[in-house]
N, C-alpha and C positions, 0 to 999 in steps of 0.2 A: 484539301484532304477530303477523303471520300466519309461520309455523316457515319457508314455504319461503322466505317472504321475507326473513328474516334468514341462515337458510342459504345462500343465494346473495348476499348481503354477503358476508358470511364467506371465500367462493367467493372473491369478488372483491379481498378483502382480501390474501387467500393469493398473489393474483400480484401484486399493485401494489408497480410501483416506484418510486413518490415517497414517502419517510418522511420526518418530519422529527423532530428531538431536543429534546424537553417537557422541564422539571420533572417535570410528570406521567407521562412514560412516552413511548418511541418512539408516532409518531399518522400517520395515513394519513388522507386522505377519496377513497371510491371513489365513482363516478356508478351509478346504479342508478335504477330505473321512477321518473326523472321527479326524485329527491331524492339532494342530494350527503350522501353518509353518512360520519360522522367515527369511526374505529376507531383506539382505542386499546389499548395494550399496559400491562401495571400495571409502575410506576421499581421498583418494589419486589424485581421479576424475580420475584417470588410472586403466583401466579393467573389468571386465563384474560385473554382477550382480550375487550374489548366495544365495543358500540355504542353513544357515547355523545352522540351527537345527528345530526339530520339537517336538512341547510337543503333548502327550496324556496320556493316562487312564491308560498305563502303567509306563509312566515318561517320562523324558527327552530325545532328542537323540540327539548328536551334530553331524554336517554333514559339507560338504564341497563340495556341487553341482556346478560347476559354469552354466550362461546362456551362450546361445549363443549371439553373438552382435548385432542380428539383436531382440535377445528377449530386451535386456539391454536398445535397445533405449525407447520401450513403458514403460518400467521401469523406467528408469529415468525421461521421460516423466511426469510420475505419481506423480514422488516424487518433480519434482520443483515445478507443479502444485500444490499441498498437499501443500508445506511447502512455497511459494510465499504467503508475507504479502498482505493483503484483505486492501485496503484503507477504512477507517471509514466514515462511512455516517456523514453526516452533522447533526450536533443536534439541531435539529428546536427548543428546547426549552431553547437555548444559548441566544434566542433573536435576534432583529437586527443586520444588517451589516450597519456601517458608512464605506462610501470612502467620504474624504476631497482631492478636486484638486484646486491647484494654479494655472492660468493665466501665462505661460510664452510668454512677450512679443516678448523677442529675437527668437524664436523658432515656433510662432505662436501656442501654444497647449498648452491642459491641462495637467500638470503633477498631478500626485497622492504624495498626502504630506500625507497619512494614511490612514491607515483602520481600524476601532475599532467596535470590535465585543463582548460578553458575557453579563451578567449583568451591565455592567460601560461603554457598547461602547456608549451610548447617551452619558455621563457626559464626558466621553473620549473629544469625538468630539467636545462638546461644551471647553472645555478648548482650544482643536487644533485649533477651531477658535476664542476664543480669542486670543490667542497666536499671529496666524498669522495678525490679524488684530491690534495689540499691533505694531509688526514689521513692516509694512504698506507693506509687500510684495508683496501686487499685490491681482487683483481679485482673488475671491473663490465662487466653489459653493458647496454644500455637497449631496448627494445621500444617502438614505436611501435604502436599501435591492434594488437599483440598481433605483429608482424613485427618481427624482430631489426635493428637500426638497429645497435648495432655489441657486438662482446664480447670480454674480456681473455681471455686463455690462463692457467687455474688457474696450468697447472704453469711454463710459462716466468714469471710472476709469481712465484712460490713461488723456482724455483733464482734471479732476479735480487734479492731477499729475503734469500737464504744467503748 
């Protein structure tokens, strides 16, 4: 195969962002003069990157091109980028965020006793603060989507306590 021609595979490999997850190894197929070319990466995570077939209009060809190592890096490159999990946006329509924090005296600070979120985190919250005020554990205040919704006073808590 002709060098430039595999070099600008290579090329194309480096940007492609459709990977998918082998046995064999992360695999890509890029479009290139006329033939779709299939690039793989070795499961082994030991060794270059290669060319190991291409389909066209006359069929299949299986091949066995390797890269060179300094092509392999942009390649790999591609392929963690491609296949690295996208964290999930937040679903604004989950509803509020409750945080319930308790008053510890020993420690001077608010600890987080829960956070209740979806359709049930109001009801959620409202039971957590029963609960806690069932057990008389100490001041509480609740935040709603990060705004003070309501808060006990440490210290007139503390001297009705004495």
């Amino acid at each position: 195969m002709d060098q430039h021609l595999t070099d600008a595979v290579f090329a194309a490999a480096a940007t492609a962002t459709a990977w998918i997850r082998t046995n064999l190894g992360p695999r890509t197929e890029v479009v290139h003069a006329g033939y779709t070319w299939t690039v793989e990466l070795p499961a082994s995570r030991q060794g270059v990157a290669r060319i190991v077939g291409r389909d066209g209009y006359g069929g299949t060809e299986f091949l066995d091109v390797p890269a060179s190592p300094g092509q392999t890096i942009g390649i790999v490159d591609a392929a963690c980028t491609a296949l690295r999990p996208t964290p999930k946006p937040a679903d604004a329509s989950a509803g509020p965020v409750f945080r319930l924090q308790r008053w510890d005296a020993l420690d001077d600070v608010w600890e987080d006793r829960g956070v209740f979120k979806g359709g049930r985190g109001q009801i959620n919250a409202g039971f957590a603060v029963d609960a806690e005020r069932a057990l008389g554990s100490g001041p509480l205040r609740l935040f709603r989507d990060g705004v003070l919704v309501f808060a006990d006073d440490p210290a007139a808590w503390l001297a009705d306590a004495v």
